[in-house]
Backbone as numpy.savetxt, mean C-alpha at the origin, in Angstrom:
# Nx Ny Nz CAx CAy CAz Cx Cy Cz
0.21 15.14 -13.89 1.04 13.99 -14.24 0.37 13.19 -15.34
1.39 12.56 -16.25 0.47 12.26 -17.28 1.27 10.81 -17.25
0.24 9.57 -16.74 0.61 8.36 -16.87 -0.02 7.14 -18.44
-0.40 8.35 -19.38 -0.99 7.40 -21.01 0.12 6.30 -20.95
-0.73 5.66 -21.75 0.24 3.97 -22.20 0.78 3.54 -20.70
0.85 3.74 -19.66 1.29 3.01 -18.43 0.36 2.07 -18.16
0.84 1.24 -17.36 0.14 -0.27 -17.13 0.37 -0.23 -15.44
-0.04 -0.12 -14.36 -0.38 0.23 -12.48 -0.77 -1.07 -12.51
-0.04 -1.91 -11.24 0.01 -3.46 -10.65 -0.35 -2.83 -9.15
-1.92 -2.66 -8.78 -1.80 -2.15 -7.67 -2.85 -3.41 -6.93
-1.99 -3.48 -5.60 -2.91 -4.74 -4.62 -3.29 -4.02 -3.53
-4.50 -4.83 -2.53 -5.30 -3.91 -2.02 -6.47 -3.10 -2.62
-7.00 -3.25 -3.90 -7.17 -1.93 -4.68 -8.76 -2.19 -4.62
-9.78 -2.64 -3.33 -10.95 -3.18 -3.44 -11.48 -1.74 -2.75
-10.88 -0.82 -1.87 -10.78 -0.50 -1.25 -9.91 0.76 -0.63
-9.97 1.63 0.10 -9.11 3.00 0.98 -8.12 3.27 -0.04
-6.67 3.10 0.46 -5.94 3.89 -0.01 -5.76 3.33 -1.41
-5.26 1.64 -1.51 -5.38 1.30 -2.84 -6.62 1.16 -4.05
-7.89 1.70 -3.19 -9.00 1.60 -4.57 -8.81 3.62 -5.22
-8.46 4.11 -4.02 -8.27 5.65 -4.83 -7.13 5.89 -5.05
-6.28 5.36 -4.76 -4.81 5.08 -6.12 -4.86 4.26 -7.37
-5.69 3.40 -7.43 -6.33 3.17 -8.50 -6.68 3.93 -9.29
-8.00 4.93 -9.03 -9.10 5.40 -9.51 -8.06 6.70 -10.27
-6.81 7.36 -8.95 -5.92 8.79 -9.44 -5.13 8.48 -10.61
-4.68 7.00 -10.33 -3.33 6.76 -11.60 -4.72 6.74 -12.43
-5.69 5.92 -12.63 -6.47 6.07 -13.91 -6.66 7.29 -15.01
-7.35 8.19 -13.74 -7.28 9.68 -14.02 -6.18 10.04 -14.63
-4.92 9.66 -14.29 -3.86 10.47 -14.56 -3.29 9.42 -16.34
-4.22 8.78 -16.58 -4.10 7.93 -17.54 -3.08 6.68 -17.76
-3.69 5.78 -16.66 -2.60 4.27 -17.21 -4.46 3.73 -16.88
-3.83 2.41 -17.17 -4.38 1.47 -17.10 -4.07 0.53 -16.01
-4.97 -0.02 -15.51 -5.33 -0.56 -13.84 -5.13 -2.13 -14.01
-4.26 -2.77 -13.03 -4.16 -4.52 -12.58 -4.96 -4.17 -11.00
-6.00 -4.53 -11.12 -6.31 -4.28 -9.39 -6.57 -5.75 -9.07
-6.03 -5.70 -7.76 -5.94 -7.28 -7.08 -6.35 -6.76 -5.73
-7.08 -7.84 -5.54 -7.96 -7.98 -3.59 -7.96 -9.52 -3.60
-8.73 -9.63 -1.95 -9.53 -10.94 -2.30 -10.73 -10.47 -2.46
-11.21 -9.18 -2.17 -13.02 -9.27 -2.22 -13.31 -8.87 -3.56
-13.63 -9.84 -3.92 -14.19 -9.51 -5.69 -14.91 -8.69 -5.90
-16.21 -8.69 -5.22 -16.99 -7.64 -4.99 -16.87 -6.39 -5.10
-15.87 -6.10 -4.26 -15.12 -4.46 -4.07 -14.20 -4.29 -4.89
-13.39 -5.54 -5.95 -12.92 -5.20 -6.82 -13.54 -4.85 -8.16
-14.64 -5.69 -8.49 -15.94 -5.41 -9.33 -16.42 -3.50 -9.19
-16.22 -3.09 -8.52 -16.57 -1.77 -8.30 -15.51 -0.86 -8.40
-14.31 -1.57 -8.48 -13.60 -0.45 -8.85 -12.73 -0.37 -10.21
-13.12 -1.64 -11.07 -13.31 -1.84 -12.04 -14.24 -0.78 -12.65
-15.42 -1.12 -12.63 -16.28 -0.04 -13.03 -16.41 1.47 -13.22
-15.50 1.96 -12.34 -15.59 3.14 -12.02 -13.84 3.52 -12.45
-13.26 2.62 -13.05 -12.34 2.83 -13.49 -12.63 2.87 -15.11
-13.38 2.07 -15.67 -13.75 2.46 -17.04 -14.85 3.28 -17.38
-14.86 3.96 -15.73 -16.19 5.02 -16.55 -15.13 6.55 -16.83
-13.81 6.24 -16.38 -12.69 6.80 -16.35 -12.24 7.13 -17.91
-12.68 5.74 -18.85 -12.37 5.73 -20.11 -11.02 4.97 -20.01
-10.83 4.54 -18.99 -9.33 3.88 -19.04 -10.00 1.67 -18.80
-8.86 1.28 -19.08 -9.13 -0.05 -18.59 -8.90 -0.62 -17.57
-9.40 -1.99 -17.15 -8.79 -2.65 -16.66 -9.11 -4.19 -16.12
-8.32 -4.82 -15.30 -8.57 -6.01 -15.60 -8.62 -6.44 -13.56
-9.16 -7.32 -13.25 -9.38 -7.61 -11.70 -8.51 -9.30 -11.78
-7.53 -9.13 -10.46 -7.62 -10.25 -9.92 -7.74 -10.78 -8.37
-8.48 -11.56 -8.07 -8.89 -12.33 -6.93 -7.87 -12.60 -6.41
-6.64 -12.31 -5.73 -5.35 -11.93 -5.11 -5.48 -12.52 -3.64
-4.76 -13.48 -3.38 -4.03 -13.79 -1.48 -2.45 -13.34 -2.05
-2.47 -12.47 -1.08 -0.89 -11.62 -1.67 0.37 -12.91 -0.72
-0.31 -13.64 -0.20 0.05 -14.57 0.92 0.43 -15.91 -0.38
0.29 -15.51 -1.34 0.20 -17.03 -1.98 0.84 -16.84 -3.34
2.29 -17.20 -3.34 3.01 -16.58 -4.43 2.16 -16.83 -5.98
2.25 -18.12 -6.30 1.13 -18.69 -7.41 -0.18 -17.87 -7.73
-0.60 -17.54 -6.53 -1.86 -16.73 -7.14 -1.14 -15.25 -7.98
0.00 -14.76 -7.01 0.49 -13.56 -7.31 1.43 -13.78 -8.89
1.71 -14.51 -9.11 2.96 -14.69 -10.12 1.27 -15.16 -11.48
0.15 -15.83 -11.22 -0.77 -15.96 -12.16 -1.27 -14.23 -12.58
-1.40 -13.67 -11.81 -1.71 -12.25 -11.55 -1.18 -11.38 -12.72
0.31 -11.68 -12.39 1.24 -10.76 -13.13 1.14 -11.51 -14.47
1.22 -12.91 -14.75 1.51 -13.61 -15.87 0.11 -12.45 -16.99
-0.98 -12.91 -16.42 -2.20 -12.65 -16.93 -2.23 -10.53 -16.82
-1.95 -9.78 -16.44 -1.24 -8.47 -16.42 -0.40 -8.59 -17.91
0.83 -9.09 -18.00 1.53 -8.69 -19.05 1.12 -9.45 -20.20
0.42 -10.40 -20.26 -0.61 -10.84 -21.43 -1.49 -9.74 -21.75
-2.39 -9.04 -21.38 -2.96 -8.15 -21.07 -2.63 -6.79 -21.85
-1.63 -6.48 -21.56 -1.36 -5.19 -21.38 -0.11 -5.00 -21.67
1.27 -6.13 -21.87 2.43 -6.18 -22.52 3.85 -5.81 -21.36
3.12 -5.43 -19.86 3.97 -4.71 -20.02 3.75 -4.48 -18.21
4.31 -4.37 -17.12 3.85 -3.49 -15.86 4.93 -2.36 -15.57
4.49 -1.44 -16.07 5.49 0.09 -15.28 5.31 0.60 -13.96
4.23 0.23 -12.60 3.83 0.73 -11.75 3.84 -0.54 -10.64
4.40 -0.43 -9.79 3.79 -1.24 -8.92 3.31 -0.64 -7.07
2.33 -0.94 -7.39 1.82 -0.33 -5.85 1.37 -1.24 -4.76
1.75 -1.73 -3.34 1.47 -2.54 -3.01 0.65 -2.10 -1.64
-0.51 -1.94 -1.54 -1.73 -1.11 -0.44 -1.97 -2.63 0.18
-2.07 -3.66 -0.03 -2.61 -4.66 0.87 -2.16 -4.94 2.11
-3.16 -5.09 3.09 -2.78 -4.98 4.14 -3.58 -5.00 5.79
-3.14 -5.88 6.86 -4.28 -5.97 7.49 -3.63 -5.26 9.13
-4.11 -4.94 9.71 -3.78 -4.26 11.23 -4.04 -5.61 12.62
-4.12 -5.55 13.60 -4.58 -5.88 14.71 -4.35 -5.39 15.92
-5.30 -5.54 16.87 -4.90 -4.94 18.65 -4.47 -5.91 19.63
-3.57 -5.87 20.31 -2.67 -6.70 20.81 -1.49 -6.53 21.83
-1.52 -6.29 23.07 -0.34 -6.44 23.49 0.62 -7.18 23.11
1.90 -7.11 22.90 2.66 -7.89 22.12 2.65 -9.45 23.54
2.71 -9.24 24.66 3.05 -9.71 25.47 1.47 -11.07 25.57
0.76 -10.58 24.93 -0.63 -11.28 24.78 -1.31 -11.87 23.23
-0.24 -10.87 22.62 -0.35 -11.84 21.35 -0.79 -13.02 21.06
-1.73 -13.87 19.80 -1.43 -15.03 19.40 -0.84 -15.65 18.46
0.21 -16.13 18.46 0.95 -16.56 17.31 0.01 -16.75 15.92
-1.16 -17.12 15.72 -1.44 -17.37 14.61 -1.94 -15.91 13.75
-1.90 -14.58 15.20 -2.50 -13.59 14.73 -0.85 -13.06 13.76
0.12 -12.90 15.01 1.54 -12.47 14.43 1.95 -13.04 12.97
1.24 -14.27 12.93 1.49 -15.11 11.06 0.89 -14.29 10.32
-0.72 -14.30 10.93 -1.61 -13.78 9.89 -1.29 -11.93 8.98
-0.73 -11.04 10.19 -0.45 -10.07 9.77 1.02 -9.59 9.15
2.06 -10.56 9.76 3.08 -10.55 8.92 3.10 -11.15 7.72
2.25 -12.51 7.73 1.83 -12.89 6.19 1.54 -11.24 5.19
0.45 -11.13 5.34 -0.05 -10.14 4.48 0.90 -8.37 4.48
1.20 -8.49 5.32 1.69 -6.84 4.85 3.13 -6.83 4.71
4.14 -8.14 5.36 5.60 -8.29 5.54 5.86 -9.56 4.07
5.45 -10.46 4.27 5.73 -11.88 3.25 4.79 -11.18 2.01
3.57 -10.48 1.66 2.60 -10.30 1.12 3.37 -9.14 -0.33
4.35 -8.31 0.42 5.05 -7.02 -0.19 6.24 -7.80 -0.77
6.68 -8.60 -0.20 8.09 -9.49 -0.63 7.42 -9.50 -1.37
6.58 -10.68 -1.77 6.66 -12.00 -2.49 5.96 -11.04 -3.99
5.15 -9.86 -3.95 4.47 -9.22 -4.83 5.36 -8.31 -5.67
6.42 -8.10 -4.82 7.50 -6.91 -5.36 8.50 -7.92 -6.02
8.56 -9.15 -5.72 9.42 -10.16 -6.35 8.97 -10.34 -7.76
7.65 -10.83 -7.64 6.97 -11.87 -9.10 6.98 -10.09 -10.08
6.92 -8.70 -9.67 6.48 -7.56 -10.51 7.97 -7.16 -10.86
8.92 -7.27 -9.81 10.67 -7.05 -10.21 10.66 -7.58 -11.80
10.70 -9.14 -11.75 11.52 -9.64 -12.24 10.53 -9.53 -13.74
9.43 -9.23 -14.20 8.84 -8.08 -15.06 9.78 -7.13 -15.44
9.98 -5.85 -14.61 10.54 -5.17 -14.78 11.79 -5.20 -15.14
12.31 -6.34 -14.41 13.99 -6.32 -14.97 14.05 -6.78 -16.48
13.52 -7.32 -17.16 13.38 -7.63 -18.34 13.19 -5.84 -19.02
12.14 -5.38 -18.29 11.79 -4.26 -19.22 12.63 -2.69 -19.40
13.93 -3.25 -17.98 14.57 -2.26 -17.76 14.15 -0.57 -17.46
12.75 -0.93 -16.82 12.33 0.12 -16.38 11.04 -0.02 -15.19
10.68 0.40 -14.43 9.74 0.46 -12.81 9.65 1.26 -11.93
8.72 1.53 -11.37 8.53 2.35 -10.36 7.67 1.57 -9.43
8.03 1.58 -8.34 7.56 0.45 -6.86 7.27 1.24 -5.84
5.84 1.60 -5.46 5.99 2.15 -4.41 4.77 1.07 -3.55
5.63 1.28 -2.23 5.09 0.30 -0.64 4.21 0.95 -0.08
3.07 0.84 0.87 2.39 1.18 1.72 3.07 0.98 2.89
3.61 1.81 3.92 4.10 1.37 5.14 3.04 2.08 6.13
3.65 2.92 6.94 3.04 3.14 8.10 4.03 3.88 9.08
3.45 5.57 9.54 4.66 6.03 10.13 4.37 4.74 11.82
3.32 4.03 11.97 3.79 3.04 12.95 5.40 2.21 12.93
6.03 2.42 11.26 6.83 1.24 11.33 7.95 1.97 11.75
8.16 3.75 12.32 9.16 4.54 12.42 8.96 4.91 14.41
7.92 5.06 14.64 7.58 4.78 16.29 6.27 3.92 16.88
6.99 2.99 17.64 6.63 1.94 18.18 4.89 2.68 18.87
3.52 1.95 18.40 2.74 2.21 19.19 1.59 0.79 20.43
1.60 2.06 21.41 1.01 0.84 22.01 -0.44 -0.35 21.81
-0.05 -1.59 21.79 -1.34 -2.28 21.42 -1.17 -2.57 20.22
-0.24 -1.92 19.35 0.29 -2.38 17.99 1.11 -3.13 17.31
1.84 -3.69 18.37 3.93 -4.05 17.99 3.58 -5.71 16.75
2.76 -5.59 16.56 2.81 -6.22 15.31 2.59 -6.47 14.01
1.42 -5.12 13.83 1.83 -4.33 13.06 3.01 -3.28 12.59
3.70 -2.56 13.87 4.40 -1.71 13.97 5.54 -2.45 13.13
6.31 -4.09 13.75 6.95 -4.97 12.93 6.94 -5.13 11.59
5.51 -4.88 10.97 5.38 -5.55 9.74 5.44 -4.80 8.69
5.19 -3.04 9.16 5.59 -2.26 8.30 6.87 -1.94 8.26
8.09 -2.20 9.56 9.41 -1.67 9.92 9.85 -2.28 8.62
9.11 -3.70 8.63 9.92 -4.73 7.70 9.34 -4.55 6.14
8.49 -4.10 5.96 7.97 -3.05 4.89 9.33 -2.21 3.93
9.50 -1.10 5.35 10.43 -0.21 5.08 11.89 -0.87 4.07
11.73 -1.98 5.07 13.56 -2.87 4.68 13.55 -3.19 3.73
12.46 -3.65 3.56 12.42 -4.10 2.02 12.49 -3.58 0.57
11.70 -2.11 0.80 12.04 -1.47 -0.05 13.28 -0.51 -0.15
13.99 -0.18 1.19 15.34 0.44 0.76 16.43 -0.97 0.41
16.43 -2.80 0.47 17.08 -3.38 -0.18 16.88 -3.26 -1.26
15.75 -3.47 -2.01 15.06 -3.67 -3.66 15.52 -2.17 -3.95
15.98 -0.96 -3.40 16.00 0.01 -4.24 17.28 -0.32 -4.23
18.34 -0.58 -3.74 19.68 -1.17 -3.82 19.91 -2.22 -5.07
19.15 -3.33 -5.10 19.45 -4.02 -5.92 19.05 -3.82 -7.20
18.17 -2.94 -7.30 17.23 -3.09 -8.91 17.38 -1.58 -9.24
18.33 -0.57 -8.89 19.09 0.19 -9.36 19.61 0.36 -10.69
20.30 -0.68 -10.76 20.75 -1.31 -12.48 20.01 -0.93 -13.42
19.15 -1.48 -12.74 17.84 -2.06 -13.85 16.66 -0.73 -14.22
17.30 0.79 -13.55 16.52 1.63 -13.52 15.02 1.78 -12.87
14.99 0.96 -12.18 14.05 0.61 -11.34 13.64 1.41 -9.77
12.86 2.23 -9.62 12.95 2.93 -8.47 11.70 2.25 -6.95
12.37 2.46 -6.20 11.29 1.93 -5.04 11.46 2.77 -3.58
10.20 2.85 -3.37 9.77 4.07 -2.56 8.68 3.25 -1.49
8.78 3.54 -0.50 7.66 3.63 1.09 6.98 4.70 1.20
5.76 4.51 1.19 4.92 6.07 1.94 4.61 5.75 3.37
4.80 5.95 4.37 4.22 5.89 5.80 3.17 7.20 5.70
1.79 6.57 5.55 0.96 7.43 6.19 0.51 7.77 8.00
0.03 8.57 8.43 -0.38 8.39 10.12 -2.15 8.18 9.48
-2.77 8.50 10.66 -4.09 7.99 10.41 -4.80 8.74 9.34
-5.22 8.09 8.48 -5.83 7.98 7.15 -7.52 7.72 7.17
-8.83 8.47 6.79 -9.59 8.35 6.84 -10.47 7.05 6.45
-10.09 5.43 6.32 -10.27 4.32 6.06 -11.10 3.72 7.20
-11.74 2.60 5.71 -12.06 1.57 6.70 -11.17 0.67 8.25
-10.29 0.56 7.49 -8.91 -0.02 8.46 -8.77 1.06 10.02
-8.47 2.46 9.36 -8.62 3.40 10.67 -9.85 3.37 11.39
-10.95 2.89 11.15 -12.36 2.86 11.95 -11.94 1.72 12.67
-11.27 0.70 12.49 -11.08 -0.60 12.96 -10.34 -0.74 14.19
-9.22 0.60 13.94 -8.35 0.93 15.00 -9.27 1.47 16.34
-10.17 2.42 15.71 -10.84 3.23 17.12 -11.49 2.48 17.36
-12.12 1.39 17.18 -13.06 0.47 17.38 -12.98 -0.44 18.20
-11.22 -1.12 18.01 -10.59 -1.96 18.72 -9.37 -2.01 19.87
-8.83 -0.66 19.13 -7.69 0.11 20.10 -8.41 0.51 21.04
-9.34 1.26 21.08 -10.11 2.18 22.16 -10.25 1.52 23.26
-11.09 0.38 23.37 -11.15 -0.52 24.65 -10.39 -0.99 25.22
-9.25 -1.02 24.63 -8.02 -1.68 24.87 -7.33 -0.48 25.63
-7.26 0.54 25.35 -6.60 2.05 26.44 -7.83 2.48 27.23
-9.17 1.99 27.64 -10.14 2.47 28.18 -11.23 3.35 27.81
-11.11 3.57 25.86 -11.75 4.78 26.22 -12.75 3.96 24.51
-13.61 4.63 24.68 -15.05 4.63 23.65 -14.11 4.81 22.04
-14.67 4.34 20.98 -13.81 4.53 19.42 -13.98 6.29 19.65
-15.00 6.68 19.49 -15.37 8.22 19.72 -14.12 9.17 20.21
-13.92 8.70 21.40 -13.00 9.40 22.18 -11.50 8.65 21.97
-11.34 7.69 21.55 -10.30 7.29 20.85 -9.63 8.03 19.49
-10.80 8.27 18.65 -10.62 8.93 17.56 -10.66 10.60 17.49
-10.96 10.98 19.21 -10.62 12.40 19.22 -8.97 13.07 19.61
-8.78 11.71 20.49 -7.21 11.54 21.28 -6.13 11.31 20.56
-6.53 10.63 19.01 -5.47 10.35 17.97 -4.93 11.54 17.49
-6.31 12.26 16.83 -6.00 13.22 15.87 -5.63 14.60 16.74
-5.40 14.20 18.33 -5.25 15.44 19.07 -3.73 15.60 18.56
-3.16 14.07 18.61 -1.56 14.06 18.05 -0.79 14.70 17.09
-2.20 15.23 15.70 -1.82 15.37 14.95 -1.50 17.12 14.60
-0.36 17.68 13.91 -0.40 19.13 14.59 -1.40 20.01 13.42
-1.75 19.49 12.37 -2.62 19.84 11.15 -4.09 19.51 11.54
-4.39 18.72 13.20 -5.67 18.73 13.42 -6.92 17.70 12.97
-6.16 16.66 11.95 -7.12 16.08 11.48 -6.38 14.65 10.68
-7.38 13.59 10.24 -6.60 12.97 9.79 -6.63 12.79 8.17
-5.72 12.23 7.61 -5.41 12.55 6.05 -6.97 11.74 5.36
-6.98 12.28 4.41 -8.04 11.92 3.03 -7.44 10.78 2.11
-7.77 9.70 1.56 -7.18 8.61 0.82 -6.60 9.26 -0.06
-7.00 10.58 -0.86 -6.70 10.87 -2.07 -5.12 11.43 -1.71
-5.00 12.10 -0.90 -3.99 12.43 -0.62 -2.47 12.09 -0.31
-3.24 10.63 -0.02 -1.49 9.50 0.43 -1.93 9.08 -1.08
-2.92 8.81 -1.59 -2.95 8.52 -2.93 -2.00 9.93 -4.28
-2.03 11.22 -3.92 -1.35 12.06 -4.86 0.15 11.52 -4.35
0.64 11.00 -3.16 2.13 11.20 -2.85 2.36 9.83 -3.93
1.49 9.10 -3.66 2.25 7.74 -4.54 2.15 7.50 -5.62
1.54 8.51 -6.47 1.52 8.96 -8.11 2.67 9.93 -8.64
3.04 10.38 -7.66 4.28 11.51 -7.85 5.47 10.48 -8.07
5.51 9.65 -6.98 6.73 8.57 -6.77 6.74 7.62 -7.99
5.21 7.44 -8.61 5.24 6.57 -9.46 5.55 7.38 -10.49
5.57 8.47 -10.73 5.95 9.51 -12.71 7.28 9.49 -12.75
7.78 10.34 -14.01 8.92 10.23 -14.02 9.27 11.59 -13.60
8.60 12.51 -12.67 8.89 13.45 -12.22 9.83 12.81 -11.03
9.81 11.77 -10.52 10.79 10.91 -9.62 11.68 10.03 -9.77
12.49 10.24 -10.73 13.14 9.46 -11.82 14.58 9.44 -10.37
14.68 10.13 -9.74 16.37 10.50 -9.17 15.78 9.94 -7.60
14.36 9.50 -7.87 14.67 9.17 -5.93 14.11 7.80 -5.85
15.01 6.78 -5.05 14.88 5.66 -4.57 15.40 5.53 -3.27
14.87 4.74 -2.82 15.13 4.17 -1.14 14.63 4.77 -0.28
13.66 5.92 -0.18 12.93 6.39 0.73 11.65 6.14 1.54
11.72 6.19 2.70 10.41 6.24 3.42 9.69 7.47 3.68
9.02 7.77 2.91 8.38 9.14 3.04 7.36 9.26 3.74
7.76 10.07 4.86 6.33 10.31 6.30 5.39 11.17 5.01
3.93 10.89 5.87 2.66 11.47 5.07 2.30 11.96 6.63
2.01 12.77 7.24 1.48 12.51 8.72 0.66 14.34 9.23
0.93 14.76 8.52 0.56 16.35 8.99 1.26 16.36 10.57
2.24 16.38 10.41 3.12 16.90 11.64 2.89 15.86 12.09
2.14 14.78 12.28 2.23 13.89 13.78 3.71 13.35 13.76
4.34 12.91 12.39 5.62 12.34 12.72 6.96 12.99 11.84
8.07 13.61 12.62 8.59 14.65 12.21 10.04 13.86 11.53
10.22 12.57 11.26 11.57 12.09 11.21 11.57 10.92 10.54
């Protein structure tokens, strides 16, 4: 895939799936907007994006905070003229009976992965609608397609993930604008260590044996590589995908068939 002269608005990108969707669209030749809050980890993937020979530029991102996000983009198309890519990886998990929940946790994670995808796919739209051309692809979660236990608020925040991007592929149609969901299942990340770490005690059993019981689910035996949910969302982003919008595309090696 050959992404030269493209300009990638990807958040999350300090990091897992969004720092090596970063690093692939680079490879595949655009140029990088990476947004986190950890500067640090964005500083590094900066680096390793211009050892790429490609550019790019970092911003210090609360995807929770439209102003920071709409300065983001302002300073992007100053930049660079222009955003053709938008990828939105940010995103936080928690363990929780729904029934034990704390409201400030249910804010905190629908903030960032439900309000966080709005408000980012809004301020990068209305870019695009000017430019009469985009490609949008979401981070979901085959959680947001079956309900798991200890999860239901995450499970919520990607469902509402999903919605979002089959409305925006409805409305920004016109405008030649395409938007796409990847639901990955468990993904070799920091975030997935977090799960066996925290899920585990919560069903009785050690992260160890948590993380043997997951991937028992899975019928390919193992769980996916970043690069890999990273090739699906470079495909979605070329114009080899010019004819498909509104999809949620499972990533899961058999664990999720629908």
């Amino acid at each position: 895939m050959n992404f030269e002269g493209k300009v990638a608005f990807i958040t999350g990108a300090g990091r897992g799936i969004g720092k090596t969707t970063a690093l692939l669209l680079a490879k595949y030749g655009a140029n990088i907007v990476a947004c986190d809050l950890n500067y640090s980890d964005l500083e590094k993937t900066k680096a390793e994006i211009e050892e790429l020979g490609r550019k790019a530029i970092i911003c210090e991102t609360d995807v929770t905070n439209k102003l920071q996000i709409d300065q983001a983009v302002q300073k992007s198309v100053e930049e660079f003229g222009s955003i053709d890519i938008l990828v939105n990886c940010a995103g936080i998990i928690s363990t929780s009976l729904l029934v034990e929940a704390e409201e400030d946790m249910w804010d905190k994670v629908m903030g960032i992965n439900a309000k966080g995808t709005f408000l980012t796919c809004q301020s990068v739209a209305k870019q695009m609608i000017q430019q009469k051309s985009g490609k949008i692809v979401n981070i979901s979660s085959i959680a947001s397609k079956t309900a798991e236990y200890a999860n239901g608020i995450y499970c919520t925040s990607k469902a509402a993930v999903n919605m979002i991007s089959q409305t925006l592929a409805l409305e920004l149609a016109p405008f030649n604008i395409n938007v796409n969901a990847v639901c990955p299942a468990y993904t070799n990340t920091d975030m997935m260590q977090n799960v066996f770490d925290n899920r585990g005690p919560v069903e009785g059993m050690t992260p160890e044996e948590y993380k043997k019981v997951l991937t028992s689910f899975v019928p390919l035996g193992r769980m996916a590589e970043p690069n890999e949910i990273s090739e699906l969302i470079a495909f979605l982003s070329s114009d080899k995908a010019n004819f498909i919008t509104g999809v949620t595309y499972t990533i899961a090696g058999g664990k999720e068939l629908h």
